[in-house]
N, C-alpha and C positions, 0 to 999 in steps of 0.2 A: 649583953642584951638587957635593957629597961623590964624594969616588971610592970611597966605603963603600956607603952605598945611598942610592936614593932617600930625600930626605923628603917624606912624602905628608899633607897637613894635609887633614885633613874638617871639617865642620859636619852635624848631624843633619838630612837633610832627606827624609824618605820621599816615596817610593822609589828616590830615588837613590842616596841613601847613610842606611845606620840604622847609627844610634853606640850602642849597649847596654851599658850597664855588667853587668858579671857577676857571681856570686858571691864571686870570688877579687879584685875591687877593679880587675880592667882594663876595659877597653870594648873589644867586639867591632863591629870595620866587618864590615858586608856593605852590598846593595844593589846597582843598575844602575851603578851607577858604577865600584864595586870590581872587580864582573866585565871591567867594559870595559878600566879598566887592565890588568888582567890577560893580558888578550886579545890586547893593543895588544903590550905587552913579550915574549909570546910571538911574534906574529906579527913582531915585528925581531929574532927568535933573541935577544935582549939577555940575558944572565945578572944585566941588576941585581937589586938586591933593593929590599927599601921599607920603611920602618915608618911607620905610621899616627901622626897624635897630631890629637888632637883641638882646634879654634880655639879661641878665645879668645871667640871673638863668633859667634854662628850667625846669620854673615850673610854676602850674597857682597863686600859691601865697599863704601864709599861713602869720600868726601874729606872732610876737614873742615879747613881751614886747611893744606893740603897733605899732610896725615899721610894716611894710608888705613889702616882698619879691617877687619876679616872676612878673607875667607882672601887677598882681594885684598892686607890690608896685608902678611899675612903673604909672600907671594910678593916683595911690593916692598921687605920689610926682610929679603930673603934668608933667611929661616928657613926657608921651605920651596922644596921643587923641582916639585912638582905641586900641584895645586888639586883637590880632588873636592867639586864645591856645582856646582849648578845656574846657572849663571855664564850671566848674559847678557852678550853682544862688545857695549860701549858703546865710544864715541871716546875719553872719560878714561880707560877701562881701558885702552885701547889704548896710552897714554901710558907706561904703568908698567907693563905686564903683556904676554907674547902671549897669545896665545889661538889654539888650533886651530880646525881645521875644522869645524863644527856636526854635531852629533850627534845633535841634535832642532830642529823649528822648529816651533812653532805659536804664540806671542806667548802674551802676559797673558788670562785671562779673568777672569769675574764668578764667585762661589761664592754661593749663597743659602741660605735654611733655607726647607725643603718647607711648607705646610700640609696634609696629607694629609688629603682629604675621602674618608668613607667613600661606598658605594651609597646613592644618594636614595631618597625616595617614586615617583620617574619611572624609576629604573632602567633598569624594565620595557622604556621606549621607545628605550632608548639605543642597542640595536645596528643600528636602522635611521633613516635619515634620515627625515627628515619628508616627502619629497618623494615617498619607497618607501613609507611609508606610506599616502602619500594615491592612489598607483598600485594598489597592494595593494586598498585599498576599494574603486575603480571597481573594480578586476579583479573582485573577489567579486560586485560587482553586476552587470557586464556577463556573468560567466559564468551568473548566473542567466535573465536576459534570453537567454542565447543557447542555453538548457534549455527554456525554456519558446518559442525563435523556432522552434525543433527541431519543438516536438511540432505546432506552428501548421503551420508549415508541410509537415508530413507530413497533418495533417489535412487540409490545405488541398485539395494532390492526392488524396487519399484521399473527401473530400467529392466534389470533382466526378467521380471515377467512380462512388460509391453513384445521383451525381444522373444520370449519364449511363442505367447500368443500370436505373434507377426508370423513366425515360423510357423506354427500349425496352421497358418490360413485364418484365425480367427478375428485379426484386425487387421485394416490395411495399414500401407508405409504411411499414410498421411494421418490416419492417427498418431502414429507413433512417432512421425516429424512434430503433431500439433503437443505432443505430450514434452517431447524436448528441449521445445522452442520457449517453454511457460515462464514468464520473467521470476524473479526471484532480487528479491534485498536484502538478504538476511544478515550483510553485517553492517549495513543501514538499521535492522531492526536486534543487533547486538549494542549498538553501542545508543538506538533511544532508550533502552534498560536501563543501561550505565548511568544515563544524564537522567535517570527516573521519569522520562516523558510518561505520559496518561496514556497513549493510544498504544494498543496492541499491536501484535505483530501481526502483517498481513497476512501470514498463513496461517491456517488453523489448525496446525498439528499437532497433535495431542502432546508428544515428545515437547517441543516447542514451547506450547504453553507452560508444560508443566515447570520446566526451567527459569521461563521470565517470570511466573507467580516465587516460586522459589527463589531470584535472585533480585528480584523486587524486595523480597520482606529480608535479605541479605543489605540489602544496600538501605535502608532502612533501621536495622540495626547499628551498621557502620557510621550512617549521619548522627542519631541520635547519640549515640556515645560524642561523637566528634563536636557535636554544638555543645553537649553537656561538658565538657571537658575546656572546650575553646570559653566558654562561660566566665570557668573559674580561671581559666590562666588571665583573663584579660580584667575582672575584678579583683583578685589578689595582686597584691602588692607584692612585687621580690624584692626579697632585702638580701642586698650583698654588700658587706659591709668592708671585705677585704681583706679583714684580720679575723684569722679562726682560733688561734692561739699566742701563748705566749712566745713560741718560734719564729710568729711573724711580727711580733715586735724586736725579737734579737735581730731576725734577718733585716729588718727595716730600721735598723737603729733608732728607733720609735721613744718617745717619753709614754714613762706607765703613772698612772698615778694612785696614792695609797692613802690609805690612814695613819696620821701618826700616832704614838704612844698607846699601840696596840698588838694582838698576837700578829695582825698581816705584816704589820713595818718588822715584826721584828724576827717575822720568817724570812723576809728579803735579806736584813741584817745578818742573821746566822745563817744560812740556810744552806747545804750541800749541794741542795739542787743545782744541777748545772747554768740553766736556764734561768733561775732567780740570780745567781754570781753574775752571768755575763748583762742580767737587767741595771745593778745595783748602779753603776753612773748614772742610770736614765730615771729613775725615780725622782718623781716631785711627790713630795707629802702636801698633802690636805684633806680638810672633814669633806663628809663626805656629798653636801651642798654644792662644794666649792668645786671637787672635780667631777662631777657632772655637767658643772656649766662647763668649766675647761674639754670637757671632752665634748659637749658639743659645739665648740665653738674652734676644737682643732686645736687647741694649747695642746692634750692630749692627745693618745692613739686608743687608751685603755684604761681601765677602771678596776682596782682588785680589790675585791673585799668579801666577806661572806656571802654565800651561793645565796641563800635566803634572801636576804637584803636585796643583791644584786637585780632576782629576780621579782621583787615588789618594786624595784625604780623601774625594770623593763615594762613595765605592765602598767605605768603611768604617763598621762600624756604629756605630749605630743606623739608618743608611741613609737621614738627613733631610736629607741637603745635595744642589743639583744646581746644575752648572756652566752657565750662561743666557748667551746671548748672543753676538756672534760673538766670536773673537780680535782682540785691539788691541794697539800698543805695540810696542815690540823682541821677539822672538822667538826671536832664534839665542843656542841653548845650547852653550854651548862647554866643552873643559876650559883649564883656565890655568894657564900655564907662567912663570917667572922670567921678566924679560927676556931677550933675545940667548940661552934656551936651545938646545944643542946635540939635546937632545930635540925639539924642535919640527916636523924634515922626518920622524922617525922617526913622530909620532902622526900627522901628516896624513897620511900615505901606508896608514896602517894605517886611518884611518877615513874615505878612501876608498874601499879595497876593501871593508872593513866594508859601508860604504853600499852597493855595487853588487851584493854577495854575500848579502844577507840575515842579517848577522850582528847590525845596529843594528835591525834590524825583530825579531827572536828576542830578543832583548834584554828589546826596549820589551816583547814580546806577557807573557815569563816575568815580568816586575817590574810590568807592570802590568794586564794583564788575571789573570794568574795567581792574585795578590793579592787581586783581589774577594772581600769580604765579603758580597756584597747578591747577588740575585738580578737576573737580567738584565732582567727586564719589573716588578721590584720599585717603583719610583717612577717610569718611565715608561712612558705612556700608550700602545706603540705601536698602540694594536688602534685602529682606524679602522670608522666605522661605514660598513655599505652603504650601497648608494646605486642607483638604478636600472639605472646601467651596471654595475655588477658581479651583475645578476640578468637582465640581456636574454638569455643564454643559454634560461635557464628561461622566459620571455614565450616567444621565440621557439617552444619548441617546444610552449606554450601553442596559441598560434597556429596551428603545423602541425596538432596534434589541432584545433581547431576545425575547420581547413581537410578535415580526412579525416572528421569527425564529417557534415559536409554532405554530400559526395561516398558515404559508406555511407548517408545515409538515404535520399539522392535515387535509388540503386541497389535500398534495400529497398523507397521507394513504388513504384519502376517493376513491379517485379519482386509486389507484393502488387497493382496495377490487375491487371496482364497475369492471375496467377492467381482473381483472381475474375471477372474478363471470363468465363476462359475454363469457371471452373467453371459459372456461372449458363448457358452457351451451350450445355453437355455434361448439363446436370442435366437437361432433360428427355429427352433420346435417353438416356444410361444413368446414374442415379443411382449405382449402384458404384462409377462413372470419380469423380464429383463428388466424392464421398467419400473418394477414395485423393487430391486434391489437397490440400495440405497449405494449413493459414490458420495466421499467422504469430498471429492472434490468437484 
């Protein structure tokens, strides 16, 4: 290290670090990175300074005959004092390089290119399961059935007092033919419900009503969810892309494509992993510009490289890429230091408390959610269709209204016996009385 300023050697790698060349012929560093340093040399009160220079090689550094390349070589052939790349802590780095304390962990992932299918011919049926559908059906049927169990059985009590009263002499047969005869619709007026028609049902039975106001504001619930639901299936974008992981690129004998002269080439290179051995013929090396195009233009299947990375390209337009699959591989991002740097207790101790203080989560949130280009529900699917447990709320109080629909009619047949008992037993002592009794029909 210079007792002048730091030297801080970059590679362009968004959002860590973006290297811009400008109008006037220099390149501008910004990025999560630069801030960090920043951050790090304030928090040790340090008055150094730094100048930026850009690698050689945009890459974090690999061995080749014991030389090292990328900013790794650069650190090892003292040219520089700090490292800003995306550096994964490997054992060979460890040899020639420090490395601090991790600043991100989440390992390698998969990058894909979306197939975005638009809304089918079936759309329509998309926001509910098939299971809620075929519930929904009985329901509309059994609510008919329990419209028309309604009127049965009002009749039913309602028959044997006409038949009761016929017997003691108190009404003739032709009342009780005119009382039988009385047309009735009631699964005409089950199923204007169902189709939510506006007009009531022709009879005014209390039972009755009580059920169609009940199964009105049932069927009312069930549209609202279903428009709000059919909404979002038919404005989000499904993205299926085909490949969830790296299995479906072994099973598809697929080209993966990687970085070279880095930790990911050269996990594929050594690697136990099953699944990276059976990739290693299909590997094509390139930066990571190059196989993005290739992957979207079908040279590739896949893109592997740090999860971070991966997921600030997905989040860039055109907005066709999505990162599949779990994390694998080394993970701890570091920054790197010269050997034996005196620097070294100063950055760990700083991104420590970074870590515990919320300053490497504010960080991540500004550099890489900040950064989206895509909208958040833009290529995935999060809307989930219903499904019967997310509508037993509304059955349930289905239910209840059925439960009080019986309990009101069986209160309105008691209550229409008792007053025609008592009219026919009054009509002949005083007709006036008989007449001020009210008939529900």
């Amino acid at each position: 290290m210079t007792s002048d300023a730091l030297r801080v050697v970059a590679a362009h790698r968004p959002p860590f670090v973006f290297a811009i060349n400008s109008t006037d012929g220099r390149i501008n560093f910004s990025g999560m990175l630069v801030d960090l340093l920043q951050k790090i040399l304030l928090d040790g009160n340090s008055t150094l300074q730094y100048n930026f220079y850009l690698s050689p090689t945009n890459a974090g550094g690999s061995s080749t005959g014991g030389a090292w390349n990328g900013v790794v070589g650069e650190l090892a052939a003292n040219r520089a004092d700090v490292a800003l790349f995306p550096l994964t802590r490997t054992a060979a780095r460890l040899e020639v390089i420090d490395c601090t304390f991790s600043y991100l962990d989440q390992g390698l992932s998969l990058l894909v290119k979306n197939a975005v299918d638009g809304p089918g011919p079936l759309s329509v049926l998309a926001p509910f399961r098939m299971t809620l559908w075929v519930t929904l059906l009985c329901t509309v049927i059994g609510v008919a059935l329990i419209f028309w169990g309604l009127d049965v059985y009002g009749r039913w009590i309602r028959t044997k007092q006409m038949e009761a009263l016929r017997e003691s002499g108190l009404i003739s047969d032709t009342a009780v033919a005119k009382f039988n005869g009385e047309a009735r619709s009631h699964v005409l007026t089950s199923f204007m419900a169902v189709a939510g028609a506006p007009e009531r049902p022709e009879r005014s039975s209390w039972g009755v009503q009580v059920l169609y106001v009940v199964y009105c504001f049932f069927c009312l619930i069930v549209l609202s969810a279903y428009t709000a639901n059919l909404t979002s299936f038919l404005a989000v974008q499904r993205a299926s892309s085909g490949v969830s992981g790296l299995q479906d690129l072994v099973r598809g004998n697929l080209q993966l494509g990687v970085n070279p002269s880095g930790s990911t080439a050269a996990y594929f290179s050594n690697s136990r992993d099953t699944l990276a051995m059976q990739l290693q013929p299909n590997i094509r090396y390139c930066d990571s510009a190059t196989c993005v195009s290739w992957l979207r233009s079908g040279a590739i299947a896949g893109f592997v490289s740090d999860q971070p990375a991966l997921a600030y390209l997905a989040q860039q337009q055109p907005c066709d890429l999505a990162v599949v699959g779990d994390p694998f591989g080394p993970g701890n991002l570091v920054l790197g230091l010269q050997k034996g740097s005196p620097l070294l207790d100063m950055f760990n101790k700083a991104l420590q408390r970074f870590s515990e203080d919320g300053t490497l989560t504010a960080l991540r949130r500004a550099w890489f959610d900040g950064l989206s280009q895509c909208d958040s529900t833009g290529l995935q699917l999060d809307n989930s269709q219903l499904d019967v447990g997310h509508m037993l709320g509304a059955f349930v109080f289905l239910l209840m209204g059925v439960v009080a629909a019986f309990v009101t009619g069986t209160v309105e047949n008691l209550k229409w016996c008792l007053a025609r008992a008592y009219k026919h037993q009054v009509r002949f002592k005083s007709p006036k009385a008989a007449n001020l009794i009210l008939d529900p029909y």
